[in-house]
PyMOL CGO cylinders between C-alpha atoms (Angstrom):
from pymol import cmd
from pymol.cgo import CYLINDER

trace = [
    CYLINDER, 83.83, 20.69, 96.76, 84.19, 24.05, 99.07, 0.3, 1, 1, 1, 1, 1, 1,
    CYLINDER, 84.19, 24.05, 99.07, 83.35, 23.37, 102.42, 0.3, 1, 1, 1, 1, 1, 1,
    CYLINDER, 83.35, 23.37, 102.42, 80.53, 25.41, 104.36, 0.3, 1, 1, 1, 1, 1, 1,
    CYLINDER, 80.53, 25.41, 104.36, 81.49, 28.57, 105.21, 0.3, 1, 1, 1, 1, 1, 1,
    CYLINDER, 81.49, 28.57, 105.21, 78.91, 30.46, 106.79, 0.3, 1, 1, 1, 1, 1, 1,
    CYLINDER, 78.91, 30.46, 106.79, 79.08, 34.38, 106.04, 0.3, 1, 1, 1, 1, 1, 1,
    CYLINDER, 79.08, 34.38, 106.04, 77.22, 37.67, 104.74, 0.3, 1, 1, 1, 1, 1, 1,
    CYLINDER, 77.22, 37.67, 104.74, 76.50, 38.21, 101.34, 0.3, 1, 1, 1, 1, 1, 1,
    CYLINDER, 76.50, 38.21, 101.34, 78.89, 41.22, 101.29, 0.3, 1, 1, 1, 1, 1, 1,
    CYLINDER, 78.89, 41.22, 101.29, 81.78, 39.20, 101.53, 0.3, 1, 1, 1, 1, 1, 1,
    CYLINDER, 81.78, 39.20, 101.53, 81.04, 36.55, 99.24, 0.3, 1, 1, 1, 1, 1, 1,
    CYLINDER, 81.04, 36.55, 99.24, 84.02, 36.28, 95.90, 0.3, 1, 1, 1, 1, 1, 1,
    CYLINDER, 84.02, 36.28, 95.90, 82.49, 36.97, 92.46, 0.3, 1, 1, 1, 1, 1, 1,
    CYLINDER, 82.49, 36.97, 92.46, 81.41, 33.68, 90.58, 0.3, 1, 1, 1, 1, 1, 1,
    CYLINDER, 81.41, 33.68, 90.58, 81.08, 32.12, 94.12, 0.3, 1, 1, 1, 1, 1, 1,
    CYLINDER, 81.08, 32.12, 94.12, 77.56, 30.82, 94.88, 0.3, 1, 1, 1, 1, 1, 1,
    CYLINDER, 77.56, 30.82, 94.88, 75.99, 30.13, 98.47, 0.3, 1, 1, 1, 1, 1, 1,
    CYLINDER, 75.99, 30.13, 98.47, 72.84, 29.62, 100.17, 0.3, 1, 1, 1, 1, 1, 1,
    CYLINDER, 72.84, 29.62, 100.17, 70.94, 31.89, 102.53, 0.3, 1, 1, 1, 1, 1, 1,
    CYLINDER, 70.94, 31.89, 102.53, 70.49, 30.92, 105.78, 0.3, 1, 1, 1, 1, 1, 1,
    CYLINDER, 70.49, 30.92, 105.78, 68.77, 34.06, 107.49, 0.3, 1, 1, 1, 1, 1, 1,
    CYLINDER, 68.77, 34.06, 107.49, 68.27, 38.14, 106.87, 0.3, 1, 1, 1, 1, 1, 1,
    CYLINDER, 68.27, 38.14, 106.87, 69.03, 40.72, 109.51, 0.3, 1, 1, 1, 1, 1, 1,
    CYLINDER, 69.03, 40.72, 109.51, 66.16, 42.64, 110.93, 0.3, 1, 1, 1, 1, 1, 1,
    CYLINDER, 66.16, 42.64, 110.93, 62.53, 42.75, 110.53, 0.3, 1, 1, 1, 1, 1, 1,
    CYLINDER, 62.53, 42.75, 110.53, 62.41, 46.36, 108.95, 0.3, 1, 1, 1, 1, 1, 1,
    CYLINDER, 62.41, 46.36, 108.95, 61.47, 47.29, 105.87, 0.3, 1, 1, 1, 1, 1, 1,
    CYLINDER, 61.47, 47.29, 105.87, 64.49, 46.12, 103.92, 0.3, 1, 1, 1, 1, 1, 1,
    CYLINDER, 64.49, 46.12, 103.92, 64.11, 42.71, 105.00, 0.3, 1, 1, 1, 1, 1, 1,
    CYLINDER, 64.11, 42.71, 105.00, 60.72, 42.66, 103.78, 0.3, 1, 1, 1, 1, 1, 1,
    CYLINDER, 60.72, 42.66, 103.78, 61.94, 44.07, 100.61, 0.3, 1, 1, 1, 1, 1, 1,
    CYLINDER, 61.94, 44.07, 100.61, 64.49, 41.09, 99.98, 0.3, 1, 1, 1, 1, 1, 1,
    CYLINDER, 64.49, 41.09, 99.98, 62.00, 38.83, 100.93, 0.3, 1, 1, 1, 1, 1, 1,
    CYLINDER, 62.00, 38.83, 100.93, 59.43, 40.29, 98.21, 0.3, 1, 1, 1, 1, 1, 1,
    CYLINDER, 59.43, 40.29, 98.21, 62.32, 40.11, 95.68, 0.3, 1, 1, 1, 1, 1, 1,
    CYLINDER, 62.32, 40.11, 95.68, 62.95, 35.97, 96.81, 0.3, 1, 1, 1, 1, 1, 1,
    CYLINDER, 62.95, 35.97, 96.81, 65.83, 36.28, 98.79, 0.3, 1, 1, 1, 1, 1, 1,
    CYLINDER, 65.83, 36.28, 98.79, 64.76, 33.78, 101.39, 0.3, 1, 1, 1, 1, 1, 1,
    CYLINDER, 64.76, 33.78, 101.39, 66.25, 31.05, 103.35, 0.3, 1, 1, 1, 1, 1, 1,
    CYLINDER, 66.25, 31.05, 103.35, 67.45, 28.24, 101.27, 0.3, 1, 1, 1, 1, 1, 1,
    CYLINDER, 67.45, 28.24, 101.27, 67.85, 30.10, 98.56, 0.3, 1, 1, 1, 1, 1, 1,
    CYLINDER, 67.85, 30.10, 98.56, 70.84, 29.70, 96.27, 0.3, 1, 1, 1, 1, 1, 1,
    CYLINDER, 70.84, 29.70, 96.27, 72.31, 32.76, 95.08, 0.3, 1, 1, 1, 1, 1, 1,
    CYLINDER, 72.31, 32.76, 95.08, 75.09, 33.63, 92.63, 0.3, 1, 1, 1, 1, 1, 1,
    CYLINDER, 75.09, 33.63, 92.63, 77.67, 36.65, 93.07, 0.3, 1, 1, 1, 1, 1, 1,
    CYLINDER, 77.67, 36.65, 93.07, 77.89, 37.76, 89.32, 0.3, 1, 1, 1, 1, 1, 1,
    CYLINDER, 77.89, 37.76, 89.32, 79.37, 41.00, 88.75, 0.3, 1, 1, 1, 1, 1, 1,
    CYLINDER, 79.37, 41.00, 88.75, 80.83, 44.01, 91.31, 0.3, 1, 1, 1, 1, 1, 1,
    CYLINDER, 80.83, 44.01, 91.31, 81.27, 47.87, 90.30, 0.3, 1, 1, 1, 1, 1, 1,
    CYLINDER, 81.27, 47.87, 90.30, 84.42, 49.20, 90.33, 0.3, 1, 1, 1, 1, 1, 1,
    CYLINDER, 84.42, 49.20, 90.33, 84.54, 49.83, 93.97, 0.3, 1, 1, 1, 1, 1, 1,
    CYLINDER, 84.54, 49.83, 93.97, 82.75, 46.91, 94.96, 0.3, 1, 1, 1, 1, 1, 1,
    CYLINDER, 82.75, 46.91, 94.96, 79.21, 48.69, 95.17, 0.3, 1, 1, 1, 1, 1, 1,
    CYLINDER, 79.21, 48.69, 95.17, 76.89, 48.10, 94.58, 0.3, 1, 1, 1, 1, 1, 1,
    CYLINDER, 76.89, 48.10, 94.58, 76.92, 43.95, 93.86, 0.3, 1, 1, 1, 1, 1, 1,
    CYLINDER, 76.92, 43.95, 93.86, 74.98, 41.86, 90.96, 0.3, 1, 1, 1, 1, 1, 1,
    CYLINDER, 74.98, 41.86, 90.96, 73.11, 38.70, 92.09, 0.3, 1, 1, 1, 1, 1, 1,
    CYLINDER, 73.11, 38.70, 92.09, 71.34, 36.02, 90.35, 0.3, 1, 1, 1, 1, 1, 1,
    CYLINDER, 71.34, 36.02, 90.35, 68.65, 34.87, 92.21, 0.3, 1, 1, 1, 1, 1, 1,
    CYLINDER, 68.65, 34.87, 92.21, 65.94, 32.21, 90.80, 0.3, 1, 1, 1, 1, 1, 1,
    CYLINDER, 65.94, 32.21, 90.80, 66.04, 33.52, 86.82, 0.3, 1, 1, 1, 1, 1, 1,
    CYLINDER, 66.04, 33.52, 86.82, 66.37, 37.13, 87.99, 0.3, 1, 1, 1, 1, 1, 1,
    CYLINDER, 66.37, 37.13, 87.99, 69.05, 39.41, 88.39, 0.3, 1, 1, 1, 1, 1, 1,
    CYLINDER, 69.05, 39.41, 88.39, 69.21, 41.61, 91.00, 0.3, 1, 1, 1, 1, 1, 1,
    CYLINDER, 69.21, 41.61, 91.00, 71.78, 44.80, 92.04, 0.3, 1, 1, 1, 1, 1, 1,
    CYLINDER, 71.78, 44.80, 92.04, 71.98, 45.04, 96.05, 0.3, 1, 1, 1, 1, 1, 1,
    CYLINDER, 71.98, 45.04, 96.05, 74.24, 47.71, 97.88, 0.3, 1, 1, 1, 1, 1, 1,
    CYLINDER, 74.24, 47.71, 97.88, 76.84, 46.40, 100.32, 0.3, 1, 1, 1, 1, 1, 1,
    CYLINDER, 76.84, 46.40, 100.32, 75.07, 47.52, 103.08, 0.3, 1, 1, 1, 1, 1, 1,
    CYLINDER, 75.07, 47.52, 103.08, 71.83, 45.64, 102.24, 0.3, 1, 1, 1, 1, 1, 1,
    CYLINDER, 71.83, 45.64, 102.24, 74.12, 42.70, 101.43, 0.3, 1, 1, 1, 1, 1, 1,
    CYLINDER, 74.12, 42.70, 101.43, 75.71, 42.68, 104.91, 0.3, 1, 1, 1, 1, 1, 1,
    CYLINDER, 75.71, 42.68, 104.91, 72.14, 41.94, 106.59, 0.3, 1, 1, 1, 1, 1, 1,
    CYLINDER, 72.14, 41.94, 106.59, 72.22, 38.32, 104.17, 0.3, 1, 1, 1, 1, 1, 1,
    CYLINDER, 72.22, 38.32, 104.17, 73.31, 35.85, 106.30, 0.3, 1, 1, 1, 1, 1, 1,
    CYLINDER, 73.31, 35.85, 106.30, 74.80, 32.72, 103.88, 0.3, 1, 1, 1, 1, 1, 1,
    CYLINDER, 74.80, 32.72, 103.88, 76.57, 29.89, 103.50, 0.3, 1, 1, 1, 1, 1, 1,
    CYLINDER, 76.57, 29.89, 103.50, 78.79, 29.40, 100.31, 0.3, 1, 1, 1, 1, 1, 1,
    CYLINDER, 78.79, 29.40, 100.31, 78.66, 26.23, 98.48, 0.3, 1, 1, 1, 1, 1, 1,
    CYLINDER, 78.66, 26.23, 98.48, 80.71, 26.78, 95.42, 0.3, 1, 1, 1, 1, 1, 1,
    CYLINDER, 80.71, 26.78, 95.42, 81.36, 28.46, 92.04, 0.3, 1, 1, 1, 1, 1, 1,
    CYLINDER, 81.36, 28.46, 92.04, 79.65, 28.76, 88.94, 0.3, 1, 1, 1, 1, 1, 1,
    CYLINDER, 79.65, 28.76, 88.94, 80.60, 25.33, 87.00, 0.3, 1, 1, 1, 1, 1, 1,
]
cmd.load_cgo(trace, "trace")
Protein backbone atom coordinates (compact mmCIF):
# COMPACT_ATOMS: atom_id res chain seq x y z
CA UNK A 1 0.00 0.00 0.00
CA UNK A 2 1.50 3.71 -0.82
CA UNK A 3 1.22 5.83 1.97
CA UNK A 4 -0.67 9.33 1.82
CA UNK A 5 1.06 11.74 0.12
CA UNK A 6 -0.72 14.82 -0.17
CA UNK A 7 0.09 16.84 -3.52
CA UNK A 8 -1.29 18.64 -6.81
CA UNK A 9 -2.56 16.84 -9.55
CA UNK A 10 0.33 18.12 -11.75
CA UNK A 11 2.75 16.12 -10.10
CA UNK A 12 1.03 12.99 -9.77
CA UNK A 13 3.16 9.64 -11.86
CA UNK A 14 1.14 8.15 -14.75
CA UNK A 15 -0.94 4.98 -13.67
CA UNK A 16 -0.85 6.50 -10.11
CA UNK A 17 -4.34 7.17 -8.66
CA UNK A 18 -5.26 9.66 -5.70
CA UNK A 19 -8.03 11.40 -4.18
CA UNK A 20 -8.92 15.08 -4.21
CA UNK A 21 -8.89 16.83 -1.26
CA UNK A 22 -9.56 20.58 -2.37
CA UNK A 23 -9.34 22.99 -5.75
CA UNK A 24 -7.56 26.31 -5.79
CA UNK A 25 -9.64 29.38 -6.21
CA UNK A 26 -13.17 30.22 -6.59
CA UNK A 27 -12.88 31.53 -10.30
CA UNK A 28 -14.21 30.28 -13.10
CA UNK A 29 -11.95 27.29 -13.58
CA UNK A 30 -12.78 25.89 -10.38
CA UNK A 31 -16.28 25.98 -11.20
CA UNK A 32 -15.48 24.36 -14.41
CA UNK A 33 -13.76 21.23 -12.66
CA UNK A 34 -16.41 21.11 -10.39
CA UNK A 35 -19.13 20.92 -13.35
CA UNK A 36 -16.91 18.22 -14.94
CA UNK A 37 -16.91 16.08 -11.16
CA UNK A 38 -13.69 16.84 -10.00
CA UNK A 39 -14.69 17.31 -6.40
CA UNK A 40 -13.43 16.43 -3.06
CA UNK A 41 -13.26 12.79 -2.46
CA UNK A 42 -13.05 12.03 -5.67
CA UNK A 43 -10.73 9.32 -6.94
CA UNK A 44 -8.94 10.09 -9.97
CA UNK A 45 -6.60 8.17 -12.28
CA UNK A 46 -3.42 9.73 -14.13
CA UNK A 47 -3.74 7.80 -17.52
CA UNK A 48 -1.78 9.12 -20.24
CA UNK A 49 0.74 12.47 -20.65
CA UNK A 50 1.74 14.19 -24.14
CA UNK A 51 5.03 14.19 -25.06
CA UNK A 52 6.01 17.10 -23.00
CA UNK A 53 3.90 16.37 -20.22
CA UNK A 54 0.91 18.70 -21.38
CA UNK A 55 -1.55 18.57 -21.37
CA UNK A 56 -2.50 15.32 -18.87
CA UNK A 57 -5.37 12.47 -19.38
CA UNK A 58 -7.57 11.71 -16.32
CA UNK A 59 -10.16 9.24 -15.59
CA UNK A 60 -12.59 10.53 -13.50
CA UNK A 61 -16.01 8.58 -12.57
CA UNK A 62 -16.46 6.65 -16.26
CA UNK A 63 -15.17 9.75 -18.06
CA UNK A 64 -12.06 10.77 -19.42
CA UNK A 65 -10.95 13.98 -19.21
CA UNK A 66 -7.62 16.08 -20.78
CA UNK A 67 -6.57 18.96 -18.18
CA UNK A 68 -3.50 21.36 -18.83
CA UNK A 69 -0.78 21.44 -16.18
CA UNK A 70 -1.69 24.61 -15.10
CA UNK A 71 -5.35 23.71 -14.34
CA UNK A 72 -3.92 20.55 -12.76
CA UNK A 73 -1.69 22.50 -10.33
CA UNK A 74 -4.92 24.20 -8.65
CA UNK A 75 -6.06 20.10 -7.72
CA UNK A 76 -5.09 19.64 -4.45
CA UNK A 77 -4.78 15.47 -3.85
CA UNK A 78 -3.73 12.83 -2.05
CA UNK A 79 -2.35 9.65 -3.88
CA UNK A 80 -3.48 6.33 -2.85
CA UNK A 81 -2.03 3.98 -5.35
CA UNK A 82 -1.75 2.56 -8.89
CA UNK A 83 -3.95 1.09 -11.26
CA UNK A 84 -4.13 -2.79 -10.11
Amino acid sequence: MVPEIPTTLDCVPLGARCLVTAIDGIDQLARKLLEMGVIEGEEIEVIARAPLGDPMEIRLLDSSLSLRNVEARRIHVTLIGTHP
